[in-house]
C-alpha positions as MATLAB code, in Angstrom:
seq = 'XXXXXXXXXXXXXXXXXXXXXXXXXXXXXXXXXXXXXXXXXXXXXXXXXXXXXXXXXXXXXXXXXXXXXXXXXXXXXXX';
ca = [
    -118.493  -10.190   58.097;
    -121.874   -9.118   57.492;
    -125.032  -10.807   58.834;
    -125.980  -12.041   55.407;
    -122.629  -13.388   54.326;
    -122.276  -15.302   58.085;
    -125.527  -16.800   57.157;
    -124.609  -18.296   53.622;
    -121.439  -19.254   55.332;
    -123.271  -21.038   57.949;
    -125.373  -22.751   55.483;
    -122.658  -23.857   53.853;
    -121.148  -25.239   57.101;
    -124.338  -27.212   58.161;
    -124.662  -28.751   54.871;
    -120.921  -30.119   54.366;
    -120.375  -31.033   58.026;
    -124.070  -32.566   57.936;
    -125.513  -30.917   60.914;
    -128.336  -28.469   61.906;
    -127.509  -24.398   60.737;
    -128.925  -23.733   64.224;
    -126.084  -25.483   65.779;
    -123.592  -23.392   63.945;
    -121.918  -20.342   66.190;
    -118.945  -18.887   66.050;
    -117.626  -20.960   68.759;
    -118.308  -23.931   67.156;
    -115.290  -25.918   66.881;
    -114.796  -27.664   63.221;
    -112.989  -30.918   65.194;
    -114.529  -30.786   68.332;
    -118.301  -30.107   67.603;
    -118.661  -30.902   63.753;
    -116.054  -34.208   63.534;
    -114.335  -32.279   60.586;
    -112.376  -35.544   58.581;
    -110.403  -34.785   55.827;
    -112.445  -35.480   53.343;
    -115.040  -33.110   54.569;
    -112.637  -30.340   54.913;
    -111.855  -30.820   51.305;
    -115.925  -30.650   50.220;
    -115.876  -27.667   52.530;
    -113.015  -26.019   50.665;
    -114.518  -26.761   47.775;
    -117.824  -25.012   48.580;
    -116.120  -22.212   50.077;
    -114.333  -21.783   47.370;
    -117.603  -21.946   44.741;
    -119.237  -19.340   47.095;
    -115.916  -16.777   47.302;
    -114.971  -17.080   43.695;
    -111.369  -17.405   45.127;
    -108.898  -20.388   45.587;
    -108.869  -21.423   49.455;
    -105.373  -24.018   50.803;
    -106.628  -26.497   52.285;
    -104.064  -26.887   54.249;
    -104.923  -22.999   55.792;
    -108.226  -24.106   56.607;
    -107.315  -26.773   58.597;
    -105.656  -24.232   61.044;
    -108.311  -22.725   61.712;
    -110.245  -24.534   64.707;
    -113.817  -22.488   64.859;
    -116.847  -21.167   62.593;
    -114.937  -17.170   63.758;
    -111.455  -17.938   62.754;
    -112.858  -19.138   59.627;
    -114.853  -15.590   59.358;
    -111.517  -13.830   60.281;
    -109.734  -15.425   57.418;
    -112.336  -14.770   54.816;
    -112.473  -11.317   55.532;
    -108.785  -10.679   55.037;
    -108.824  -13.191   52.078;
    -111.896  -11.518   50.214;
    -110.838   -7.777   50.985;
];
């Protein structure tokens, strides 16, 4: 993923999860280090989806416990 796309990604991260972009790596851990509830995981999909143009399971993301298996998955979804 390019620098430019892992930056509106990140945005898009610090604004659903309600924390700082700075804080966002790709270690960051969506239960751990951003409290991800459901219902934030489903505003998150939501988002993701608006900014992808494609339909995300929510259920997928949920597997996915950091900000770079999240970038892993995107780049085999969008390609």
């Amino acid at each position: 993923m390019n620098a430019e796309k892992s930056a509106q990604l990140n945005k898009v991260i610090a604004d659903c999860f309600e924390v700082n972009v700075g804080v966002i790596t790709p270690d960051t851990s969506f239960i751990k280090d951003l409290d991800a509830s459901s219902l934030k995981r489903t505003v998150f999909v939501a988002e993701l989806e608006e900014l992808t143009g494609s339909t995300i399971s929510v259920a997928r993301i949920k597997k996915m416990e950091t900000v770079s298996s999240l970038y892993e998955q995107l780049n085999e979804w969008l390609q």
